[in-house]
Structures are given as structure tokens and as C-alpha cells.
TORVEX-390378 format. One record per residue (C-alpha): residue in three letters; x, z, y. Coordinates in Angstrom, 1 decimal. Last residue first. Layout:
[pt ALA [X Z Y]]
...
REM end
This chain:
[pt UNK [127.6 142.9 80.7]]
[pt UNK [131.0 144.3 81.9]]
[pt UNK [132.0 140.3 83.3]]
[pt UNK [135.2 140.5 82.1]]
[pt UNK [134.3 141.2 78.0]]
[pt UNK [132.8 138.3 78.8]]
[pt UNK [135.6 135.9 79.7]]
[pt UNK [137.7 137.9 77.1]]
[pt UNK [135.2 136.7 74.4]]
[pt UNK [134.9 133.2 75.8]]
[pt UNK [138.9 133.0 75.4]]
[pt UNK [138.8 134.1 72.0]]
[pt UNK [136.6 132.2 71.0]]
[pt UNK [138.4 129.0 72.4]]
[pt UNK [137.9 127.1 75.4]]
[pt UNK [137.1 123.5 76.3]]
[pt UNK [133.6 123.8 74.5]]
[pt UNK [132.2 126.0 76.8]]
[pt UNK [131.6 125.6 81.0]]
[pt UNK [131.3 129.0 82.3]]
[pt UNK [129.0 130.9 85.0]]
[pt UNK [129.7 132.2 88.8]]
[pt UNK [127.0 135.2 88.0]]
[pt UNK [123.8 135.2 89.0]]
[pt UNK [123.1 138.5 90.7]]
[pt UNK [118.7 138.6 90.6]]
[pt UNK [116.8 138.8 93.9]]
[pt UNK [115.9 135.4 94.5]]
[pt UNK [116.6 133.1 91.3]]
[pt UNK [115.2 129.6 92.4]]
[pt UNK [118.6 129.3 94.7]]
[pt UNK [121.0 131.3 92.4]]
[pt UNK [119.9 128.8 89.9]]
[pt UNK [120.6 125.9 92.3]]
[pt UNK [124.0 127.4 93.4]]
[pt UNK [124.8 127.6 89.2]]
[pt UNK [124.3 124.2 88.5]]
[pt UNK [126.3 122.6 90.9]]
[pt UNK [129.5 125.1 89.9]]
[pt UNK [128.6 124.3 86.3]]
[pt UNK [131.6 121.3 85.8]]
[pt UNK [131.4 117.6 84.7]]
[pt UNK [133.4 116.6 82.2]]
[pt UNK [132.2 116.2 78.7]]
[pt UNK [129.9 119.1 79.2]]
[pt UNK [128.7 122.4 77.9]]
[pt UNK [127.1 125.1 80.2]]
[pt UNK [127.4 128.9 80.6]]
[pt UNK [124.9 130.8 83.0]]
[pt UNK [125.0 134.6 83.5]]
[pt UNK [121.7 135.6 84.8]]
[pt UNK [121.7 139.6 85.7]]
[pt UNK [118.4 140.6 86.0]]
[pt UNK [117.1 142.9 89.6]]
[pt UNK [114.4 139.9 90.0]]
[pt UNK [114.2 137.3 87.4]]
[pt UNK [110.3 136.9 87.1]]
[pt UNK [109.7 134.3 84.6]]
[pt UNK [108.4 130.8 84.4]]
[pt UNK [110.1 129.5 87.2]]
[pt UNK [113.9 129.9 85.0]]
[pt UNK [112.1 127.8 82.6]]
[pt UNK [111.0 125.2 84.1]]
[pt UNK [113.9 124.5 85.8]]
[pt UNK [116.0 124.9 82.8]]
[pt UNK [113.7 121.8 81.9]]
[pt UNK [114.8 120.0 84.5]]
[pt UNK [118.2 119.4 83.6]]
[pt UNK [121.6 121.6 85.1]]
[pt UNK [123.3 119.4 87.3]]
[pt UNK [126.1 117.2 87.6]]
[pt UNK [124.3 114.3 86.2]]
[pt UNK [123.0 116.4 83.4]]
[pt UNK [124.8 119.5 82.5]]
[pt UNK [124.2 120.6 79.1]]
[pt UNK [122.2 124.2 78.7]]
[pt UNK [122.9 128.1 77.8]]
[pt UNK [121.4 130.7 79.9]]
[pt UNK [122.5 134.4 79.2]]
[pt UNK [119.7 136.9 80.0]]
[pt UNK [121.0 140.4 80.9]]
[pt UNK [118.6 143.6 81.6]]
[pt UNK [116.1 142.0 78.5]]
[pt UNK [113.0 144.6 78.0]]
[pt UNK [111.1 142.6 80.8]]
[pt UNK [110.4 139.3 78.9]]
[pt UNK [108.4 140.9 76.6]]
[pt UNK [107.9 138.0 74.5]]
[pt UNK [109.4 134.8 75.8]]
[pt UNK [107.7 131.7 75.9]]
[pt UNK [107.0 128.5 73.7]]
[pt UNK [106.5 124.6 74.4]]
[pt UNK [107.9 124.3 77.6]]
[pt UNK [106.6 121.4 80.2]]
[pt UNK [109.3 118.9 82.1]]
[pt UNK [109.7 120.3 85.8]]
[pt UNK [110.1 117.0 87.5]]
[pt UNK [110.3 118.0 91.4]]
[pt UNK [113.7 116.9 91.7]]
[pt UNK [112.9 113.6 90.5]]
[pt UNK [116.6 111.9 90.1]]
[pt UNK [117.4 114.1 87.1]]
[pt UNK [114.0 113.6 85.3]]
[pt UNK [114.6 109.7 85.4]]
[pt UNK [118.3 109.9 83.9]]
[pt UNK [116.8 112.5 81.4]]
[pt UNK [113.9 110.0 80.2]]
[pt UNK [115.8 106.7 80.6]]
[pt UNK [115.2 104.6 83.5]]
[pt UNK [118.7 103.6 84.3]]
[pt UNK [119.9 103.0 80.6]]
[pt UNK [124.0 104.4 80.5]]
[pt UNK [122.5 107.7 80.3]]
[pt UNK [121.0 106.8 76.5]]
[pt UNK [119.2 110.7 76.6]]
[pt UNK [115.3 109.6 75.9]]
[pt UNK [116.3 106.9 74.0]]
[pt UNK [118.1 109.8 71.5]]
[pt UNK [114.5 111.5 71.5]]
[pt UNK [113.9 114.4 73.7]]
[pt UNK [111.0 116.4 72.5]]
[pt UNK [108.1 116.5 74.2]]
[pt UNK [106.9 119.8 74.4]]
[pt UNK [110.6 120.9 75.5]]
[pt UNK [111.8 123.9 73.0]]
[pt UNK [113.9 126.4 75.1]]
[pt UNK [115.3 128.2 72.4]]
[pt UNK [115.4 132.1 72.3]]
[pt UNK [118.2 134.3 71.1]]
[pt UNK [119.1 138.0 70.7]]
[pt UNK [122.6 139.2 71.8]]
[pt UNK [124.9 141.0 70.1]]
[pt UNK [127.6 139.5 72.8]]
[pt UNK [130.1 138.0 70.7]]
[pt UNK [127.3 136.7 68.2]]
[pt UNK [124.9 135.7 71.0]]
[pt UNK [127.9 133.9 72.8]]
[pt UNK [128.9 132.0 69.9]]
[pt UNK [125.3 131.1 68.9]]
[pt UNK [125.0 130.0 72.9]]
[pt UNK [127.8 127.7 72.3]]
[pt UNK [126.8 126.1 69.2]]
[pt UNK [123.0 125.6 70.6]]
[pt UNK [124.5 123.8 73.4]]
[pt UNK [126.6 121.2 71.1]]
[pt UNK [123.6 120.9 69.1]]
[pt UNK [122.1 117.3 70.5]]
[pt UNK [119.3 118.2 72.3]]
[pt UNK [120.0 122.4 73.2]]
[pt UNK [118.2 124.0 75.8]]
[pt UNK [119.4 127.8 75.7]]
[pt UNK [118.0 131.5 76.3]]
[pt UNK [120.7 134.0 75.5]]
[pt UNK [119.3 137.4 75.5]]
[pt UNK [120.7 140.7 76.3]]
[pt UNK [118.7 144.2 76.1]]
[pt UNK [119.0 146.8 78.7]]
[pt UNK [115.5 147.1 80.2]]
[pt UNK [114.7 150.7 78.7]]
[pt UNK [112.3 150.9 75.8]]
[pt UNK [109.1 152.1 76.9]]
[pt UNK [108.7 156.3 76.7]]
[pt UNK [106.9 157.5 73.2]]
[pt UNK [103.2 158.8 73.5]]
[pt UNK [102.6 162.0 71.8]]
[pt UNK [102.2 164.0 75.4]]
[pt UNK [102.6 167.9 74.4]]
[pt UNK [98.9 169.2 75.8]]
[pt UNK [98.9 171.7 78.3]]
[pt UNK [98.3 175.6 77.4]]
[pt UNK [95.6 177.1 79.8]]
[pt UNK [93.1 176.9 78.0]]
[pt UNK [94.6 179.0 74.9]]
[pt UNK [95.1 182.0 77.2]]
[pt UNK [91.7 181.7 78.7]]
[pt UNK [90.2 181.4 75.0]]
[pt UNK [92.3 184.7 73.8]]
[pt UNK [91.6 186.6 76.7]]
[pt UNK [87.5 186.4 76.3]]
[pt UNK [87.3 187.2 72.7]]
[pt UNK [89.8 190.4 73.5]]
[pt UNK [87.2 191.1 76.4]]
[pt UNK [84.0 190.8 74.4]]
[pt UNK [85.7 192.6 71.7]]
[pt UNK [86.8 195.7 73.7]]
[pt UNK [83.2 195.3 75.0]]
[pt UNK [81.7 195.5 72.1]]
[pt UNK [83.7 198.4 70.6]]
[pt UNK [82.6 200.4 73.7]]
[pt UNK [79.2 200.0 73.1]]
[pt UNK [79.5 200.8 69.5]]
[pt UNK [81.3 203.9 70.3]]
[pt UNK [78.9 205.1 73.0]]
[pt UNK [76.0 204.7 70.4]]
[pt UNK [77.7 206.6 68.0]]
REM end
């Protein structure tokens, strides 16, 4: 009987012993989810009189985009933007390059966005100082920067070699001036560009 007992125990002692090393060796399932991959599209745009903000709506509807307004601190005032006054706010900030007027918000999450759309009015045949601002504020390598202006005459060309200069390492594409073209026609622009 003795034997028996003895031999029961160690059956038990051994069964006992198999059970936790199997259950050891099993690795925990990870619960947490992957980040969201960086293929969103964002239109970013400094708008003062509206004209901008109607063109970046236009391209956030075509494009499903989400939006974000560059808001200046100091808001620009219609003084600010008389052109035909030589020391007027915008004609002042255009003939500093170094002015880099200050940005009220920021972008959340900056690095979920794959595409980011930039919307603004040229200014003296440039793009203003404020889109300086902004495009310094973030990190735009391996993005795709498509930039799309409005203006009564002047054209983006300018505009967009100075973005591809403070842009190092993203593809900034040639860009579009809006409000001289139908819907239609920015639709099959960027349907081109495969964004």
C-alpha cells in the first residue's frame, strides 16, 4: 500500500510539474493595436479674405481630405493687406525675408498625414511669411506637399522653388493656381497627381 501511495505521488508530482512548464512556455497574444499608417491627406491653408479658404474646401471635398487653418496670432486686418500702402503689414513681411509671422494653433499628430495640401494667396509673387512658419514648424521629410494658390495674376512657380527649398527630403509637387479653373478641372488635376 505503501508502494502505491508512493507511486501515486510521484505520478502527481510529475503531472503537476508538466502542466506549469507547458503553461510557461505559452507567450502572451500582444493586446496593443498597431499605429495608424501615414496615409491620411490634409489641406493646411492661410486664408484673409476667403478666397483661399474656398479653394482648399474644394480640394478637401474632392480629395476627402481633413483641414487645418493656419490662424496668424495677429490677425491680418484689411490695413494690414492695403498693397497699394508701402509699409503695410504684408507689403513689409514680404520684403523681410526673415519675417516668419507667429501661428496661433498646431497640428495634432502631424505624422499620420502621407499628403498635406497647402493652400495660401500669393503675395508679391511669393507665398507670405506665414506659410513660412508653418512649413518650419513640422518635419516634412518622405510627405508629399502639393501646393495650390489663389491670385489675381501672379503665378505659384515662385512659390513652390522656395517650398521645395525649406522642404528637404519631401517631393513637392509643381502646384496649381485656383480660381481660374473649374471643379472639374481641379478634380482631373488631382486625380493626375495619384495622391
Amino acid at each position: 500500500m505503501k508502494k502505491i501511495f508512493s507511486t501515486i505521488l510521484a505520478m502527481l508530482t510529475i503531472f503537476i510539474f508538466t502542466a506549469c512548464g507547458s503553461s510557461a512556455e505559452k507567450t502572451p497574444e500582444k493586446t496593443s493595436e498597431a499605429p495608424a499608417p501615414a496615409d491620411k491627406i490634409l489641406v493646411a491653408y492661410f486664408s484673409c479674405t476667403g478666397n483661399t479658404k474656398n479653394a482648399a474646401m474644394e480640394v478637401a471635398e474632392i480629395l476627402n481630405a481633413e483641414t487645418f487653418e493656419i490662424v496668424p496670432v495677429e490677425p491680418y486686418t484689411p490695413a494690414d493687406l492695403d498693397y497699394n500702402v508701402e509699409d503695410c503689414r504684408a507689403n513689409l513681411e514680404q520684403k523681410d525675408l526673415a519675417a516668419r509671422p507667429a501661428i496661433k494653433n498646431k497640428i495634432d499628430n502631424f505624422a499620420q498625414y502621407k499628403t498635406i495640401v497647402i493652400a495660401y494667396p500669393i503675395w508679391w509673387h511669393e507665398e507670405p511669411r506665414i506659410i513660412d512658419t508653418f512649413v518650419e514648424s513640422y518635419d516634412f521629410s518622405g510627405k508629399v506637399i502639393v501646393p495650390v494658390c489663389t491670385s489675381g495674376g501672379s503665378e505659384i512657380e515662385a512659390s513652390v522653388k522656395n517650398l521645395r527649398d525649406a522642404c528637404k527630403g519631401a517631393d513637392v509637387k509643381d502646384g496649381k493656381r485656383l480660381g481660374i479653373i473649374s471643379k472639374d478641372e481641379v478634380k482631373a488635376w488631382l486625380d493626375s497627381l495619384k495622391l
